[in-house]
C-alpha positions in Angstrom: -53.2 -3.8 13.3 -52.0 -6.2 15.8 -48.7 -7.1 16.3 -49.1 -10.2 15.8 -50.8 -9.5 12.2 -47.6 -7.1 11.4 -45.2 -9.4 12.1 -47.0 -12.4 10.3 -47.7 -9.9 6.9 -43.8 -8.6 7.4 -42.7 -12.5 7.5 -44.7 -12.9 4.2 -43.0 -9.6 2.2 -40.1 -11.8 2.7 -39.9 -14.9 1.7 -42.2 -13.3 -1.3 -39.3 -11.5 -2.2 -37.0 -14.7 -2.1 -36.9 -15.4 -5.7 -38.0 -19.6 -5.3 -38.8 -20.9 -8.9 -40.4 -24.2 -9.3 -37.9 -26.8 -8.2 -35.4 -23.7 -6.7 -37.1 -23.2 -3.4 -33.5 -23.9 -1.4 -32.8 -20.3 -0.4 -36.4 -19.5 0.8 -36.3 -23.0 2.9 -33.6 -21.9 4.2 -34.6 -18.7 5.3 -37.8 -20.2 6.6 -35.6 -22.3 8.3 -33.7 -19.6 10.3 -36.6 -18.1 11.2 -37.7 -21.2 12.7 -34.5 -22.1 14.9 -34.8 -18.4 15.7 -38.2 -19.1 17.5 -37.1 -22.1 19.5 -39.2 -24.6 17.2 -37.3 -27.9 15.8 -37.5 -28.1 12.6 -35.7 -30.6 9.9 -35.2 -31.1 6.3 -36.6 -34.3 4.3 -34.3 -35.9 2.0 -36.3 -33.9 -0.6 -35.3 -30.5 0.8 -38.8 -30.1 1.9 -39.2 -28.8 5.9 -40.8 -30.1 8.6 -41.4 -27.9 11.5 -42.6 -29.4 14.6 -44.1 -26.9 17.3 -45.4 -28.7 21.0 -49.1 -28.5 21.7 -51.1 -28.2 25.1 -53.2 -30.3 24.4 -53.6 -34.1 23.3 -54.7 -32.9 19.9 -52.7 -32.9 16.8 -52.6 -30.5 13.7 -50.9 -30.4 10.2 -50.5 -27.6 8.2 -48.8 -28.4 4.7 -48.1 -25.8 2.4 -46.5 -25.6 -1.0 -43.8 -23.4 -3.3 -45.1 -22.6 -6.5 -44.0 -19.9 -8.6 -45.8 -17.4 -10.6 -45.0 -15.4 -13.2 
């Protein structure tokens, strides 16, 4: 396993074990958040409470990557 691959299934086991029912997602926001400013990448909240994370490119191309909360029971 790369290191690369540890660290991103690591990331996932914990903001998975952020409880973030539908329409509670504040505290893993946050924490995604953190992790975010920890890396160097700006980042900012909508009025919604939804984050945008903006990373520089080397290149004149542009990507965006949505993603979505949802809770499962």
């Amino acid at each position: 396993m790369t290191n690369y691959t540890k660290y991103i299934l690591d990331f996932a086991k914990e903001i998975l074990s952020i409880p973030s029912p539908s329409g509670y997602t504040k505290e893993v926001i946050n924490h995604i958040q953190l992790k975010t400013n920890e890396l160097g990448y700006s980042n900012y909240k909508t009025k919604k409470e939804n984050l945008i994370i903006e990373i520089p490119g080397t290149t004149d191309k542009v990507l965006g990557l949505s993603g979505h909360l949802l809770y499962l029971n």
